[in-house]
N, C-alpha and C positions, 0 to 999 in steps of 0.2 A: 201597653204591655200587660198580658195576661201575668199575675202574679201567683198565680198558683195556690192559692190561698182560699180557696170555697171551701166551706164548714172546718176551716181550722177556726181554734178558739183562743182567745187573749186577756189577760190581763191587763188594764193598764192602769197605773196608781196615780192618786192626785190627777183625777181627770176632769174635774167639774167647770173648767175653765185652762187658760191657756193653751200653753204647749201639752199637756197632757191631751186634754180635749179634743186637740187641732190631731192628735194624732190618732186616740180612738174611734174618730170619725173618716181618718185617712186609712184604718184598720177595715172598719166596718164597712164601708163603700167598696172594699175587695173579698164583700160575703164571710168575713169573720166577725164571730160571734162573740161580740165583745163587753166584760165585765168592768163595768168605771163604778171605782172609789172617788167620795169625800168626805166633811165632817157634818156638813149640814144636807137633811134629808133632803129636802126642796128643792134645793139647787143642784144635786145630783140628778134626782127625778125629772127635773127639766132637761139636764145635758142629755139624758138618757134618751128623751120624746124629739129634742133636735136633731139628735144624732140617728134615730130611727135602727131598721135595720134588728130592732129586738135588743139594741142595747141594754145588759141590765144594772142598774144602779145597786151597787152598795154602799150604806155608809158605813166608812171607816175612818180607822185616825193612822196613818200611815207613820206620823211620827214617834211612834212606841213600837218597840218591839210587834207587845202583844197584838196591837192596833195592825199591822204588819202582816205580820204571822196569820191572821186571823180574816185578811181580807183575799191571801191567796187562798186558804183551806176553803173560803166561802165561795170564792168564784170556781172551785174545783166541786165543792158539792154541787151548785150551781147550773153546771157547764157540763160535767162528768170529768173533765180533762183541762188542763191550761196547757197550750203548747207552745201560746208565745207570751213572753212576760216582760213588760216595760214598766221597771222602775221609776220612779218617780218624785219627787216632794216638792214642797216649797220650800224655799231659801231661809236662811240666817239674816237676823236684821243688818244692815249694813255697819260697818266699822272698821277700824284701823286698828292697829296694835295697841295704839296709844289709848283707843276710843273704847276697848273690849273686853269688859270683864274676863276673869279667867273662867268662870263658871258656863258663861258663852261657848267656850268651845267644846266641853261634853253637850248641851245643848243642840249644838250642830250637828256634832259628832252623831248622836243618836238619831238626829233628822236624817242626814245625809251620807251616813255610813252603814249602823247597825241596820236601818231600816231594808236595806237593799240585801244585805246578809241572811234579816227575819226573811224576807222574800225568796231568796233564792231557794234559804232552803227547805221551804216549803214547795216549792214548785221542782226544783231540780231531781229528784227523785224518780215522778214519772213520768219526767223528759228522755230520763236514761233509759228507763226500763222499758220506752214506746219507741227504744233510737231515733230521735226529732225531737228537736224545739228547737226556739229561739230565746234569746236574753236579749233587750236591750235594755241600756242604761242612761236615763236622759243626764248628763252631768252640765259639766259648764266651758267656756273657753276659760275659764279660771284656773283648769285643771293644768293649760298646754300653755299659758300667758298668763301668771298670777295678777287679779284685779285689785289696787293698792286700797279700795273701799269697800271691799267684802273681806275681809283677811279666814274669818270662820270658815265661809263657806269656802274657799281656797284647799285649807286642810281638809277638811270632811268630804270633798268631791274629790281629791286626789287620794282622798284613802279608799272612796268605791272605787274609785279607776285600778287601782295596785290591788284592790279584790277580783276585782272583773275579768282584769288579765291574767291572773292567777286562774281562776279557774276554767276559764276558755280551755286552757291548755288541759285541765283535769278530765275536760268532758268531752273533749273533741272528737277522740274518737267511738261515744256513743251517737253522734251524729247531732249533737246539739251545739249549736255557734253560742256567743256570747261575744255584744261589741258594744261600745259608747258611742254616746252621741255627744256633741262637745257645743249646744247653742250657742253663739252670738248675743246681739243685740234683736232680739223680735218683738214688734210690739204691741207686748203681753200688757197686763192691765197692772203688773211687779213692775214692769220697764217704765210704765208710764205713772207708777207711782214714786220711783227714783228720781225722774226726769222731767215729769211734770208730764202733760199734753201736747205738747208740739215738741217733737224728735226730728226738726231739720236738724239743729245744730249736730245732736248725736249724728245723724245721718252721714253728716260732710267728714266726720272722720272714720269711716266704711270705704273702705275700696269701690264698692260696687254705689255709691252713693246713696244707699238707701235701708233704711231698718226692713230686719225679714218679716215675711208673712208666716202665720204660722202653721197656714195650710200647707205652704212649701216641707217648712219640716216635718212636718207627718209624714208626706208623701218619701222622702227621705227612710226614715224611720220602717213605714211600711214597705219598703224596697230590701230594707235588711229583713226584714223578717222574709220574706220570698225563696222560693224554691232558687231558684235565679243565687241568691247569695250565698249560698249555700258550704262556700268557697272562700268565704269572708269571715274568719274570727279574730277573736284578740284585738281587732282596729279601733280605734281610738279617733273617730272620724269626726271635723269641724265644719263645725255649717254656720258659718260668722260672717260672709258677702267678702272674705278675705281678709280680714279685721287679723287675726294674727299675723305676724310677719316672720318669723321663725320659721328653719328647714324642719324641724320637728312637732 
């Protein structure tokens, strides 16, 4: 399927690995011209040569504000324009209530909340003012089935989610979508560092019997940003192989 997407440009944060990765590369392979953040230069600059395509590397720290703030304005110097923006970060160490400092959850909070905030509103501006873009937001099934061994990350992803949907509705009518992505279990090099190397067991409690790939979710991801979706906001979509069981 043609996606409609030659010389649109992208952000995508937290890209130097994983799911971020899996999806600037699922960007890039539909002729968008895509800008990946990390913290270390070297390993950005290699995603960058994998991913081809003119990927350009920046190193940022997504987890700060400024760090944030400072990675859309560059991919906007950059680029001339960001039209589709995927938020991004890495997780919160794992814990339970009992396990979680209180300090932990600002922590998180600024990984996984502010950070998407710094972002938008850097890019949201001239989304409106060019009627087009897109947002997406990689969050967690956390958000829709709280995880009893992330409790941080739980809060902090469900407070981008109650932001995201919040503003979908603000900008909609300048022709800019805005939607979540809600991962599963993929495995990522975070999943196989919770679980160890070998994810059958994980596997066998998946509907679909198997941990995702995370080329799948890209391709996902770049289907929302597509001319084609265009008709899709506010959604809060799960790509978990069925892993939630809730009408909601």
């Amino acid at each position: 399927m043609e996606l409609g997407l030659s010389e649109r440009t992208a952000a995508v944060a937290a890209s130097s690995k994983g799911l971020g990765l899996a999806v600037a590369a699922a960007l890039a392979a539909e002729g968008v011209r895509v800008a990946i953040c990390g913290r270390d230069a070297d390993r950005i600059k290699a995603a960058a040569e994998g991913i081809g395509g003119g990927a350009l590397p920046l190193v940022a720290d997504v987890s700060t504000t400024a760090g944030a703030t400072g990675f859309v304005e560059d991919a906007i110097d950059a680029l001339g324009r960001v039209d589709i923006l995927v938020t991004n970060a890495g997780g919160p160490p794992p814990g339970t209530f009992g396990s979680t400092p209180f300090e932990s959850y600002g922590e998180a909070i600024g990984l996984n909340l502010l950070s998407v905030i710094a972002m938008c509103t850097a890019a949201v501006p001239g989304m409106t003012e060019r009627h087009w873009g897109r947002i997406i937001g990689i969050t967690s099934m956390g958000v829709r089935q709280p995880i009893p061994s992330v409790i941080a990350s739980n809060v902090a992803r469900a407070g981008a989610t109650a932001f995201l949907k919040t503003l979908a509705g603000e900008v909609a009518r300048n022709g800019v979508t805005v939607n979540t992505v809600q991962p599963g279990s993929h495995a990522t090099d975070r999943l196989r560092g919770m679980y160890g190397n070998d994810l059958s067991a994980l596997a066998e409690t998946i509907p679909v019997a198997r941990t995702g790939v995370p080329a799948d979710f890209g391709s996902v991801v770049a289907y929302l940003a597509s001319e084609q979706a265009g008709f899709i906001t506010g959604a809060a979509i799960p790509v978990d192989g069925g892993a939630c069981l809730g009408l909601q």
